[in-house]
Rosetta silent file (secondary structure, phi, psi, omega in degrees, C-alpha in Angstrom):
SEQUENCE: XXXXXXXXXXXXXXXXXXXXXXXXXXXXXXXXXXXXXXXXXXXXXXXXXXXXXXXXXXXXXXXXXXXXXXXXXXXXXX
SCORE:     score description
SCORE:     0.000 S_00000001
   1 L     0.000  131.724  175.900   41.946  203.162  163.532 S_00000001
   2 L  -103.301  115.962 -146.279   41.906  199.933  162.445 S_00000001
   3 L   -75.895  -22.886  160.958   40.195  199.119  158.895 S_00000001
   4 L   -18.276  -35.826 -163.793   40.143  195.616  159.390 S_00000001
   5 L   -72.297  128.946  161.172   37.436  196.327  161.994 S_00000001
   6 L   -32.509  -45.354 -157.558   33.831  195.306  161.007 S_00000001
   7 L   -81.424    9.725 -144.319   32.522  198.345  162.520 S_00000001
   8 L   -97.705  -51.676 -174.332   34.866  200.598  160.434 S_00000001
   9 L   -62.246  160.950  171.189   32.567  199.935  157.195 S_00000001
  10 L  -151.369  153.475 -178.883   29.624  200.896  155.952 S_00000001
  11 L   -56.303  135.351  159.768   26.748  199.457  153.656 S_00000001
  12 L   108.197  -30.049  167.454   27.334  200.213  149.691 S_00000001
  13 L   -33.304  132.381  168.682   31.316  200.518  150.757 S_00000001
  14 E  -114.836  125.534 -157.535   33.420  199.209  148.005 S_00000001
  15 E  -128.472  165.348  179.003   36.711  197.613  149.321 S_00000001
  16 E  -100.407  117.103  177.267   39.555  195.342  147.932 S_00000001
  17 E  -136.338  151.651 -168.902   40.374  191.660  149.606 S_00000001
  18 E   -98.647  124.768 -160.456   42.865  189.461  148.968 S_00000001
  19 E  -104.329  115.286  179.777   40.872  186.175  148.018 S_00000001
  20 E   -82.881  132.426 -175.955   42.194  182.467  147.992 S_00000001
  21 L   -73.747   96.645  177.917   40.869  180.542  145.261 S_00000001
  22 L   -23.622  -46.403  174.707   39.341  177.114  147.244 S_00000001
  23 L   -70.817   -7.010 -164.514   40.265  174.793  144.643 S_00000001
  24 L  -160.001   88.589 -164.539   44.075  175.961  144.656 S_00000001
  25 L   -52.321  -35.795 -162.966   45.088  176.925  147.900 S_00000001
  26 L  -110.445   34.176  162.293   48.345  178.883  146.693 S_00000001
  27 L   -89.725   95.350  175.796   46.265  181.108  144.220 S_00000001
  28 E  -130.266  162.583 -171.538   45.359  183.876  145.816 S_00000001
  29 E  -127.664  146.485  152.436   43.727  187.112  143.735 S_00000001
  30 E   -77.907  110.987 -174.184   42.695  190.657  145.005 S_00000001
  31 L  -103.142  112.444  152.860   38.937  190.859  144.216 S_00000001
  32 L   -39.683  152.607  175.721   36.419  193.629  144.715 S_00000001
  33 E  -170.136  156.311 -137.885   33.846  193.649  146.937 S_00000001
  34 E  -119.664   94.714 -178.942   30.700  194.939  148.209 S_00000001
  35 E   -63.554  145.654  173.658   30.382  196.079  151.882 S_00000001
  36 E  -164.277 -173.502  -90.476   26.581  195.126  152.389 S_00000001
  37 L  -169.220  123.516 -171.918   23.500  194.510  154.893 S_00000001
  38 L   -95.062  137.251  170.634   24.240  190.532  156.193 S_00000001
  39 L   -80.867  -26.307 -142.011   20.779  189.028  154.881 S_00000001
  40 L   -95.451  -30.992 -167.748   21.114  186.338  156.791 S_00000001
  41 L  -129.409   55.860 -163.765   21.901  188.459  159.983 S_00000001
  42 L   -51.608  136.419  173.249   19.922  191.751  160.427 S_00000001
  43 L    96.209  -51.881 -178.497   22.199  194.294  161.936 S_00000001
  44 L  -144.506 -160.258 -141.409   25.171  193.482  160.709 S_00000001
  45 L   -93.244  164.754 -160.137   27.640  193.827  157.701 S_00000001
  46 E  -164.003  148.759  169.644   28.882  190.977  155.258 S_00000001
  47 E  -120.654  139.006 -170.198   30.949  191.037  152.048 S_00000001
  48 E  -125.934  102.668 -151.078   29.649  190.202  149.217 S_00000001
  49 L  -156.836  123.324 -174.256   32.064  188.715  146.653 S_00000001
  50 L    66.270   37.195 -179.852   31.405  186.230  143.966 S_00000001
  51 L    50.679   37.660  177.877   27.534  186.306  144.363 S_00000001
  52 L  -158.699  121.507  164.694   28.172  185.022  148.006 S_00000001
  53 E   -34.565  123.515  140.004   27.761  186.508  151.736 S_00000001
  54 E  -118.915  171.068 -163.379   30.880  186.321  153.843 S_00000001
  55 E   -85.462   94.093 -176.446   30.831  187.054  157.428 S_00000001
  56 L   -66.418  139.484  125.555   32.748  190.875  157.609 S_00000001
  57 L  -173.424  156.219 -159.930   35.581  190.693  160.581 S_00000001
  58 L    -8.539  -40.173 -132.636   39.189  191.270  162.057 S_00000001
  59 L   -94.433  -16.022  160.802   40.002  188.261  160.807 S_00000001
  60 L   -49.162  103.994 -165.235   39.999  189.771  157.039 S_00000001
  61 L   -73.425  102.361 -166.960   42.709  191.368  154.674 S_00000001
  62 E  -145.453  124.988  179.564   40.290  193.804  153.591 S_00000001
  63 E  -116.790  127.430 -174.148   41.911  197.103  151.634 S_00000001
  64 L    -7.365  -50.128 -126.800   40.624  200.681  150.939 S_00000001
  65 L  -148.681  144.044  160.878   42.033  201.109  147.746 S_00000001
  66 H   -46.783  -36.711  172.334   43.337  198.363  144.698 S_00000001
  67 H   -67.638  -68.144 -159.476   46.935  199.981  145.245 S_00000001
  68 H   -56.605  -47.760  169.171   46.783  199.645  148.825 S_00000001
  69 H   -68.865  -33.681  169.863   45.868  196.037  148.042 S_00000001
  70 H   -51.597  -70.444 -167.410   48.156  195.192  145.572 S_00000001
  71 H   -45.214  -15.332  157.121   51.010  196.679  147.716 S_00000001
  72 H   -96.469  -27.189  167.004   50.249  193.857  150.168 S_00000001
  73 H   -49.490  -54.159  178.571   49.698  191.441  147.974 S_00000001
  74 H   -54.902  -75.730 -176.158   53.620  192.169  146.880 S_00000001
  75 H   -18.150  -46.393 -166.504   54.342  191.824  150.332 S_00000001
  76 H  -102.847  -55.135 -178.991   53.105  188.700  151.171 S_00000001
  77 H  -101.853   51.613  152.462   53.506  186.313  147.778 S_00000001
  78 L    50.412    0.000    0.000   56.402  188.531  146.072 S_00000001
């Protein structure tokens, strides 16, 4: 199974993503976030991090567990 997958989730889920800060591209942070209800989009799911809707899908680092996130986090920027 892959968790990555939109459909994987559920509303009220609380998951871990690794987040690039916009002003400073080679900042990136592992934030919490908030599996939710897309308002914008009835039917289907959105993460909601930093008091703003993203679009949940594959295209997302998005991990179970704060460990599980870290431990990629090492992985990719050492």
């Amino acid at each position: 199974m892959d968790l990555n997958e939109p459909n994987h989730y559920q509303a009220g889920d609380i998951v871990y993503v690794m987040y690039r800060n916009p002003h400073t591209y080679n900042v990136a942070n592992i934030q919490e976030a908030a599996v939710v209800n897309d308002p914008e989009h009835p039917g289907q799911l959105a993460l909601f991090l930093y008091e703003t809707y993203y679009p949940l899908n594959a295209d997302m680092a998005i991990y179970q567990s704060e460990t599980e996130a870290q431990q990629a986090y090492e992985s990719y920027f050492g």
